[in-house]
BADOGU-540970 format. One line per 8 residues: number of its first residue (from 1); for each residue x, y, z of C-alpha. Coordinates in nm, 3 decimals. Each point is the difference from the previous one (the first is absolute). Layout:
REM BADOGU-540970
NUM	X:Y:Z; ...;
END
This chain:
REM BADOGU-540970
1	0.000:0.000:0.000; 0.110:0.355:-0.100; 0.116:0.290:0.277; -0.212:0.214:-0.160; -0.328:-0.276:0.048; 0.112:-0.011:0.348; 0.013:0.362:0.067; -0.367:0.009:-0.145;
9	-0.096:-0.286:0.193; 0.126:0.099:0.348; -0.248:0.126:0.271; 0.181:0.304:0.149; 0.059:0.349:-0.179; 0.387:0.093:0.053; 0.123:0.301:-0.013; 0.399:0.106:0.066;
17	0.112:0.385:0.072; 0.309:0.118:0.030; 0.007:0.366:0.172; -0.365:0.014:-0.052; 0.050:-0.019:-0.362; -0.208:-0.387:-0.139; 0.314:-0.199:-0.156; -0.187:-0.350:-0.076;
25	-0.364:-0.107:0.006; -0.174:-0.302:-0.146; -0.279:-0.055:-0.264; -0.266:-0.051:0.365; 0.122:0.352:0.143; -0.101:0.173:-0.329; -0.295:-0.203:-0.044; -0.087:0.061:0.365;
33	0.085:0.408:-0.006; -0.155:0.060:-0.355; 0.288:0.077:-0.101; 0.114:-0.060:-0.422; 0.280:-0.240:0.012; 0.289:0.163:0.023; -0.096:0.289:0.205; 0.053:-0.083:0.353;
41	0.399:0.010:-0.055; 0.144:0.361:0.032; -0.236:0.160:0.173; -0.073:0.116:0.369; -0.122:-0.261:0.230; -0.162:0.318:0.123; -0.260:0.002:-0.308; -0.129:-0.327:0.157;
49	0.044:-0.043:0.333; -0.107:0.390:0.212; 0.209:0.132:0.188; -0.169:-0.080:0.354; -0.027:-0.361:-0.130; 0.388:0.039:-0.094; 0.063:0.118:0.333; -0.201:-0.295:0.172;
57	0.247:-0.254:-0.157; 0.309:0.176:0.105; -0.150:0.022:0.399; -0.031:-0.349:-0.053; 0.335:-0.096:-0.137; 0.160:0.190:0.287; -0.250:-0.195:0.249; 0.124:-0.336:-0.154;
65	0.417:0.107:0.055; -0.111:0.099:0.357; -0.102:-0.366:0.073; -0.364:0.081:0.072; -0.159:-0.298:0.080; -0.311:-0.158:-0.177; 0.002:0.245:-0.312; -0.232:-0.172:-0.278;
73	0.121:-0.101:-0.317; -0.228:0.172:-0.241; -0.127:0.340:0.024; -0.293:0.192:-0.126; 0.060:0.265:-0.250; -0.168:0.227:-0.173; 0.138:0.088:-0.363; -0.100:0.194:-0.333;
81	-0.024:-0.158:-0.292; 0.084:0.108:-0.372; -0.379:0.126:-0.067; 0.074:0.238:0.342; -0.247:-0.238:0.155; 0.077:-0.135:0.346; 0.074:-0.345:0.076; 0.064:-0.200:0.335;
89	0.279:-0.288:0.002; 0.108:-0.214:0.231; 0.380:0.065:0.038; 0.343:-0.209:0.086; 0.261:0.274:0.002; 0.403:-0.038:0.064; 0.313:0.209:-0.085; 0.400:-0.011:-0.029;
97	0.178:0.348:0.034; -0.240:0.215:-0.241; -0.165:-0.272:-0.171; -0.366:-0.078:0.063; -0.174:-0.304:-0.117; -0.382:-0.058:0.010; -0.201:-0.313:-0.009; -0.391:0.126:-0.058;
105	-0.315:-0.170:-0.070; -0.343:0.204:-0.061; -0.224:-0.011:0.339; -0.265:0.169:-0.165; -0.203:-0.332:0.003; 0.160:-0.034:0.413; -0.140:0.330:0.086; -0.358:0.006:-0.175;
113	-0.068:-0.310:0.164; 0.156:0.181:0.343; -0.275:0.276:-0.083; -0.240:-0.232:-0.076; -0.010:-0.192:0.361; 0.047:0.359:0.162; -0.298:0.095:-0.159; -0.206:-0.327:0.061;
121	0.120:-0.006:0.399; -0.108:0.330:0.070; -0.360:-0.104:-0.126; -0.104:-0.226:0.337; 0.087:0.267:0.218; -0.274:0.207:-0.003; -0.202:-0.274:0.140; -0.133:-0.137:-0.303;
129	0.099:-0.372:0.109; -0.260:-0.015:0.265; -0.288:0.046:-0.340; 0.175:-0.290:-0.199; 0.214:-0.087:-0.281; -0.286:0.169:-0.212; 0.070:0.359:0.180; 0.389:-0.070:-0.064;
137	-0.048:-0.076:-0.370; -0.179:0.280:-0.040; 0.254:0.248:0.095; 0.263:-0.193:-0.181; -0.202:-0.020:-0.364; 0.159:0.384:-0.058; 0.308:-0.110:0.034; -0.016:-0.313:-0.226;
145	-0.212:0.200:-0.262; 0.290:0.195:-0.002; 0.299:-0.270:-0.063; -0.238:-0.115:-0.267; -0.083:-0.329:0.188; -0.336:-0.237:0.003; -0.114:-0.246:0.207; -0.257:-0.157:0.214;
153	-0.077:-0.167:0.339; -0.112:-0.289:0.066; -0.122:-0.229:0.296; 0.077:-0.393:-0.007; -0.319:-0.178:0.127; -0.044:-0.406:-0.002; 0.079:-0.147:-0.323; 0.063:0.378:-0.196;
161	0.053:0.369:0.016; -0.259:0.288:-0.021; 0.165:0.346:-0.161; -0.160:0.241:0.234; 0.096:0.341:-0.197; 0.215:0.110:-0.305; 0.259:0.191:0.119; 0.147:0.375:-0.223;
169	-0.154:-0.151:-0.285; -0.176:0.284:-0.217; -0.256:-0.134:-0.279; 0.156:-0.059:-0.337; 0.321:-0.188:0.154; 0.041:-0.344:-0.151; 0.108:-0.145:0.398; -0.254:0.230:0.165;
177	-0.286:-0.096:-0.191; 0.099:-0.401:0.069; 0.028:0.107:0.335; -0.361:0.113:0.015; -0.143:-0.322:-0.136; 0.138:-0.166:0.243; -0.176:0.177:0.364; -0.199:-0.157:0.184;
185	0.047:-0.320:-0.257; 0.037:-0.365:0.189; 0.367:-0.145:-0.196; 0.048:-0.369:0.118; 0.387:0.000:0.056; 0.033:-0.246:-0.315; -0.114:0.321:-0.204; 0.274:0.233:0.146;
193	0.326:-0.150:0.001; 0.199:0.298:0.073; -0.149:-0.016:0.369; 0.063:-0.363:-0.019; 0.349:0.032:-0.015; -0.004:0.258:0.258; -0.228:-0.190:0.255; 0.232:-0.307:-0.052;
201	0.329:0.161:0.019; -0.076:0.243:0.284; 0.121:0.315:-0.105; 0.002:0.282:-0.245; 0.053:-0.076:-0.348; 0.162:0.294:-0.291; -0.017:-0.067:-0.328; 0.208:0.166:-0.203;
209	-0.137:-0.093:-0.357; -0.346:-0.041:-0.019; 0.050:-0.231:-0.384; 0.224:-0.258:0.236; -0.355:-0.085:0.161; -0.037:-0.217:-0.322; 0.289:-0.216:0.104; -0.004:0.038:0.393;
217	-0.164:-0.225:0.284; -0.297:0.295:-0.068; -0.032:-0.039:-0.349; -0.385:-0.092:0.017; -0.057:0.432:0.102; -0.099:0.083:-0.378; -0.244:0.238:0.010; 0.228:0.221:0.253;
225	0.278:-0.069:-0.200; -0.178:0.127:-0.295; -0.149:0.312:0.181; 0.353:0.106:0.127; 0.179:-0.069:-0.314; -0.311:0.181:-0.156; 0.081:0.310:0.183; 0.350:-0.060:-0.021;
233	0.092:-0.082:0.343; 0.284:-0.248:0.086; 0.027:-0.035:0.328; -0.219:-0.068:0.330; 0.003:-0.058:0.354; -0.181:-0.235:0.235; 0.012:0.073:0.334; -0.162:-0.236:0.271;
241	-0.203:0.168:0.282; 0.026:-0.131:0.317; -0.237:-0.010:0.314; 0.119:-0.040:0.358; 0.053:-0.399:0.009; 0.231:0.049:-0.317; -0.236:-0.129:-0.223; -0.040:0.121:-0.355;
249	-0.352:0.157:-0.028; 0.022:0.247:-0.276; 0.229:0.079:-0.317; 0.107:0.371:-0.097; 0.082:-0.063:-0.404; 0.142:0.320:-0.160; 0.150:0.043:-0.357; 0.255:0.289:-0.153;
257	0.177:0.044:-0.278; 0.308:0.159:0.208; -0.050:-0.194:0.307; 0.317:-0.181:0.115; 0.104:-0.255:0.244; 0.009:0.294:0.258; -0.320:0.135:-0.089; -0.092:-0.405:0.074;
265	0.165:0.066:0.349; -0.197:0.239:0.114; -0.324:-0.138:-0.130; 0.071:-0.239:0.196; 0.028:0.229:0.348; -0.337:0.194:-0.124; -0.118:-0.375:0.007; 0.121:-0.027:0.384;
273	-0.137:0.274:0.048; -0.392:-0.057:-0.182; 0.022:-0.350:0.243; 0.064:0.222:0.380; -0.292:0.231:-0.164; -0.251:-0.314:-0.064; 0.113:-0.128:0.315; -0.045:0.348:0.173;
281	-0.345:0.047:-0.102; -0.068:-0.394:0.080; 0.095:0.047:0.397; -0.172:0.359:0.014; -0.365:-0.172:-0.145; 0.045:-0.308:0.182; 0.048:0.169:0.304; -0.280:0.215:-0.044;
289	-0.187:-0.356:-0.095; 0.105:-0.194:0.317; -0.140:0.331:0.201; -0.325:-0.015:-0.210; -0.022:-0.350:0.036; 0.069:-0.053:0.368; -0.324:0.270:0.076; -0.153:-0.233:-0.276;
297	0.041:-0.315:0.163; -0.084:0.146:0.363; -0.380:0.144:-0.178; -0.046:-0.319:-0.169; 0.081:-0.234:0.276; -0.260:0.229:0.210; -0.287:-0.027:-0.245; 0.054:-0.366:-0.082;
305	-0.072:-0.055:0.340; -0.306:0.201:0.069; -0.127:-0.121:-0.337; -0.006:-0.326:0.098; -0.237:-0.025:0.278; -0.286:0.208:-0.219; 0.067:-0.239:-0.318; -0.091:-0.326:0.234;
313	-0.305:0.129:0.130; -0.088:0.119:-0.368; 0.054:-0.330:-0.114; -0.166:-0.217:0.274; -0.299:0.263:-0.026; -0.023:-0.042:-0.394; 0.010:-0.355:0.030; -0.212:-0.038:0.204;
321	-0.339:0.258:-0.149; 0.094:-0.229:-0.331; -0.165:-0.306:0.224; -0.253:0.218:0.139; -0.144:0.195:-0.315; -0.096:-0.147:-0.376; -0.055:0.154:-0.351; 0.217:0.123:-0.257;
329	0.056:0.337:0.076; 0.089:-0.048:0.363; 0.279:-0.255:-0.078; 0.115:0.214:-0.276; 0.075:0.254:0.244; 0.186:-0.216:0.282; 0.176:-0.135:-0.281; 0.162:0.320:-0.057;
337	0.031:0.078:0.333; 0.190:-0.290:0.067; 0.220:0.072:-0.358; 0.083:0.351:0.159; 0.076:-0.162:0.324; 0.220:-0.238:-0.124; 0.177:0.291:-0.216; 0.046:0.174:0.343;
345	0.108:-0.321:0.175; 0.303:0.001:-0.296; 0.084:0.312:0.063; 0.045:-0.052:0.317; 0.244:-0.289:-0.051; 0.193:0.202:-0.237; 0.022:0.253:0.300; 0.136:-0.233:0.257;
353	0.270:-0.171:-0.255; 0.112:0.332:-0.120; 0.008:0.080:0.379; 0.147:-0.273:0.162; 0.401:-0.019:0.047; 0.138:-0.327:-0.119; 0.348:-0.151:0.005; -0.066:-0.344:-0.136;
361	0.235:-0.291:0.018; 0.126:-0.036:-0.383; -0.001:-0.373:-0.080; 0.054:-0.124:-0.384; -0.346:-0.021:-0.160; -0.057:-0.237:-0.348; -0.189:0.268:-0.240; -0.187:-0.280:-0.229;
369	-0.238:-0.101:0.281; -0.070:0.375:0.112; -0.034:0.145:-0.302; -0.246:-0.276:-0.071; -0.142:0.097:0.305; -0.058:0.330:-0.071; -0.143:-0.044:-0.372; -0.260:-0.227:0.182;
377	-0.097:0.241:0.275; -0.008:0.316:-0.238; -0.263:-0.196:-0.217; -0.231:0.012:0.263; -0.021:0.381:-0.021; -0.284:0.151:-0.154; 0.184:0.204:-0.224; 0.202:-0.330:-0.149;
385	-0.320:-0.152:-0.133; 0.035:0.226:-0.336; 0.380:-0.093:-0.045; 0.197:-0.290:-0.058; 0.347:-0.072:0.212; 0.327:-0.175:-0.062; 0.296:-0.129:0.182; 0.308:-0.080:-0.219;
393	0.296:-0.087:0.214; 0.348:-0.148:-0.079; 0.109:-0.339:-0.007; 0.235:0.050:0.270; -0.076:0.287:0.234; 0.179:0.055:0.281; -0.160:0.056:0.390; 0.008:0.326:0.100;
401	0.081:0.207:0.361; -0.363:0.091:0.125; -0.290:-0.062:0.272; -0.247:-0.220:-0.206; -0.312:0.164:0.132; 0.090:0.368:-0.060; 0.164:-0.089:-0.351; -0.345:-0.114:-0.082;
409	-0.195:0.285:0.161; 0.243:0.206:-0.251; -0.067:-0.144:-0.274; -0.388:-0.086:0.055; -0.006:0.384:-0.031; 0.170:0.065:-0.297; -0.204:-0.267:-0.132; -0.348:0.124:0.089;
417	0.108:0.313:-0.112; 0.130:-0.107:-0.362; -0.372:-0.170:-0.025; -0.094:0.347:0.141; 0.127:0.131:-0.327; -0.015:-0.238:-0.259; -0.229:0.064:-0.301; -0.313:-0.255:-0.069;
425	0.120:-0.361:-0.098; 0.356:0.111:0.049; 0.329:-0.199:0.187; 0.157:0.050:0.284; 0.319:-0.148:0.031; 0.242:-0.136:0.325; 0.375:-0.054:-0.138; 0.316:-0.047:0.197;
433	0.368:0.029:-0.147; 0.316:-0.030:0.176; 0.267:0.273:-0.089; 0.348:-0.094:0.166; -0.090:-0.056:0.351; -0.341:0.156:-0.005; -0.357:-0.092:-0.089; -0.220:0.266:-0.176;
441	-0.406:-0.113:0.056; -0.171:0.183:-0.273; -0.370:0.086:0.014; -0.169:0.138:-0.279; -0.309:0.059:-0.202; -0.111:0.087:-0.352; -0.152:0.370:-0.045; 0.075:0.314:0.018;
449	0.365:0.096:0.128; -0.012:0.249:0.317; 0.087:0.339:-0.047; 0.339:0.091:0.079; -0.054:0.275:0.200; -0.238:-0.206:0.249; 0.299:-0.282:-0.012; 0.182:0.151:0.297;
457	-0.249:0.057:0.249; -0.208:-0.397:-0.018; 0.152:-0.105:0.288; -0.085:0.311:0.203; -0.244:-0.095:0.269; -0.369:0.142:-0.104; 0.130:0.093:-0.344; -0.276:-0.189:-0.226;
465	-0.150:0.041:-0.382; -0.329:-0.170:0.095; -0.275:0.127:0.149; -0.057:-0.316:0.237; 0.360:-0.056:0.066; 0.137:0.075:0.337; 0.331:0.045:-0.162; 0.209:-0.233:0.282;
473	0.057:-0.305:-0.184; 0.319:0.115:-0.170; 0.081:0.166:0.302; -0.022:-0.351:0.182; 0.236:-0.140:-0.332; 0.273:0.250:0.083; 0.040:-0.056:0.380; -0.059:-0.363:-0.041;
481	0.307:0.010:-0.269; 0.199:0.244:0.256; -0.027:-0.271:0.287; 0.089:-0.258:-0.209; 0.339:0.192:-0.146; -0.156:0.009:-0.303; -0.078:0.233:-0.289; -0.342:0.088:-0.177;
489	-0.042:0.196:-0.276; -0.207:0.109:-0.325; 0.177:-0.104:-0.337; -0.091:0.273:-0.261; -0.202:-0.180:-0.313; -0.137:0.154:-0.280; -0.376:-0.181:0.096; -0.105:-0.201:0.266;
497	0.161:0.006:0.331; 0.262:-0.199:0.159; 0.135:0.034:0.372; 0.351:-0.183:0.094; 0.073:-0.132:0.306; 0.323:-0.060:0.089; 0.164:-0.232:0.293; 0.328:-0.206:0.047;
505	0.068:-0.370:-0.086; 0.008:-0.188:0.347; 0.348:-0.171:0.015; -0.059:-0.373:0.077; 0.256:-0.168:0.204;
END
């Protein structure tokens, strides 16, 4: 290989002056200064380095033959270029009698990505953390507009991802408008295999050339590799968001033309910093909830038990004027009495298990005969005569960690209420799958998919959609799942409904 390839090929920018006068320079320090080749030698190192810069490096020289001690290698320095434009370099300097050699390399990439996690730190503390990773995107979308970038964010749920927003995409933008036809849009993780990667390896993922998708371990990603090559954008970042457990519960994807490995970096700290917010805003609302729902469970454990006493004498009363009186119309009305009764007498169940503190002893539990169970018991509802139910199970299926009788409770409720909800003559469906060392029990119904802006409050105690609901049998699901060390939660369709609950395998010895 040639001296002259080399010197083209070489990393550093080097520049020699003798009495501040530039004797030797190679091809990268013209390239690097804008300087026509040639032009660097003869003149003053003063045209390109200013004279406070200049008199940085000689402080520092006469620091390094006084022996002071820990004195970095490389320096920052700020230089002007041939187009009088200024540039910042990262700088190796030395000298013998009055000749000074540089090594440089351009740090302009080094210190927009410095500015760039300045600018994103400074945005969580002005208390926007304690609203959410929502709040914090929204401050940051000026900045990204500005570099250029596109994105979106997205929260993992069982089996998928849901894009909850677009993020500094403006309409007419190849990536934004993909973006945008993917919120609020249930992707099974076979259909995304970009996340994939990332959920499997564990961290962030940069991708420097969006065409290499073709041949990488993400190659199935065509339509966003055709909407970034479309708008002629190369490179991307995927940044896991993390809760407080260290588990990954949301992705931060941006895209850039100039965006670099640093840029990558701190994407990756704005991620850090979008997981403390979600996790912020989690404790502050579920402290607020555990206050709520401690004055809750005192009310409800009070009028459970001065309902009770009124319902048996309504009931012994009612049965007995049905022996006493005859005709039609009289038994038409104690049997809606008693209907109403028995409504109330519900309720008042629902009260005392939402009420009553339990720490049951978690013993493994064999899903095929509960589910069964539960399928069986559900069909007795009055609401399941219109709709048909299924349970489809794996061959082999696991036991998993739970109390038998409040597992079934659990999902007895999200039974009923998929029947509650399912359309004339449609299914109703009890699945289980085991992912690594959990089980996710799926219950779900044909219909109409449930608004997403309801989605967050269902298992709010008293929050109901029907008019006879008391709106405490999802709230039962939830602290049934919390005492069991499980999770429950609503996985996003686009129709019908479908609720996941979550627990561990039980390890058999």
């Amino acid at each position: 290989m040639s001296t002259a390839l080399l010197d083209e090929l070489g990393p550093d920018a080097i520049v020699a002056a003798d009495k501040g006068v530039i004797t030797w320079a190679n091809v990268v320090a013209h390239q690097l200064l804008a300087a026509a080749p040639g032009a660097l030698v003869g003149s003053a190192l003063s045209r390109w380095v200013p004279a406070p810069e200049l008199e940085r490096v000689r402080t520092i020289l006469g620091q390094r033959t006084q022996a002071f001690p820990d004195l970095p290698e490389t320096f920052r320095l700020q230089l002007v270029n041939g187009l009088g434009q200024p540039l910042t370099v990262d700088a190796r300097f030395s000298h013998r009698d009055e000749v000074l050699v540089f090594s440089l390399r351009d740090a302009t990439e080094n210190a927009r990505a410095e500015a760039l996690m300045s600018r994103l730190a400074t945005l969580s503390r002005t208390g926007r953390g304690l609203q959410g990773a929502n709040t914090v995107l929204d401050a940051a979308e000026p900045v990204f507009l500005e570099l250029g970038w596109r994105g979106a964010f997205t929260r993992i749920v069982p089996g998928g991802s849901v894009t909850l927003r677009a993020v500094a995409c403006p309409p007419g933008d190849p990536v934004g408008e993909y973006a945008q036809t993917l919120v609020n849009r249930f992707i099974p993780r076979s259909a995304t295999p970009v996340l994939e990667e990332v959920m499997r390896a564990g961290h962030g993922l940069f991708l420097d050339n969006v065409p290499g998708f073709l041949a990488g371990p993400v190659s199935a990603a065509q339509k966003l590799s055709q909407s970034l090559t479309q708008g002629r954008v190369y490179r991307s970042a995927w940044c896991p968001v993390l809760d407080g457990q260290g588990e990954i519960t949301h992705l931060l994807a941006m895209a850039g033309r100039g965006m670099t490995e640093r840029d990558f970096l701190a994407l990756q700290l704005f991620a850090t910093q979008l997981g403390e917010a979600n996790e912020l805003s989690r404790l502050r609302i579920e402290l607020v909830q555990r206050e709520r729902l401690a004055a809750v469970g005192e009310m409800s454990a009070v009028i459970a038990h001065e309902m009770r006493n009124p319902l048996g004498v309504v009931f012994n009363a009612a049965n007995g004027l049905r022996r006493m009186v005859s005709g039609e119309p009289a038994q038409m009305l104690l049997t809606s009495l008693m209907e109403e009764a028995e409504r109330l007498r519900r309720l008042t169940t629902d009260l005392l298990d939402f009420a009553r503190p339990s720490t049951p002893p978690l013993v493994p539990v064999a899903l095929g005969p509960l589910l069964a169970e539960v399928a069986s018991a559900a069909r007795t509802e009055p609401t399941a005569r219109r709709a048909r139910v299924e349970v489809r199970l794996p061959v082999q299926l696991p036991r998993v960690l739970a109390d038998e009788v409040l597992l079934r409770r659990a999902l007895l409720n999200l039974t009923v209420n998929a029947f509650q909800h399912v359309p004339e003559g449609g299914l109703v469906t009890l699945s289980a799958e085991l992912v690594g060392e959990e089980v996710f029990l799926r219950v779900e119904n044909e219909g109409l998919p449930i608004p997403a802006e309801i989605g967050p409050r269902l298992f709010e105690p008293f929050f109901t959609t029907r008019a006879a609901g008391s709106g405490l049998g999802l709230a039962v699901v939830k602290k049934v799942m919390d005492e069991l060390n499980g999770k429950v939660a609503l996985e996003p369709r686009e129709s019908g409904a479908c609720f996941v609950a979550t627990l561990p395998v039980a390890q058999l010895t």
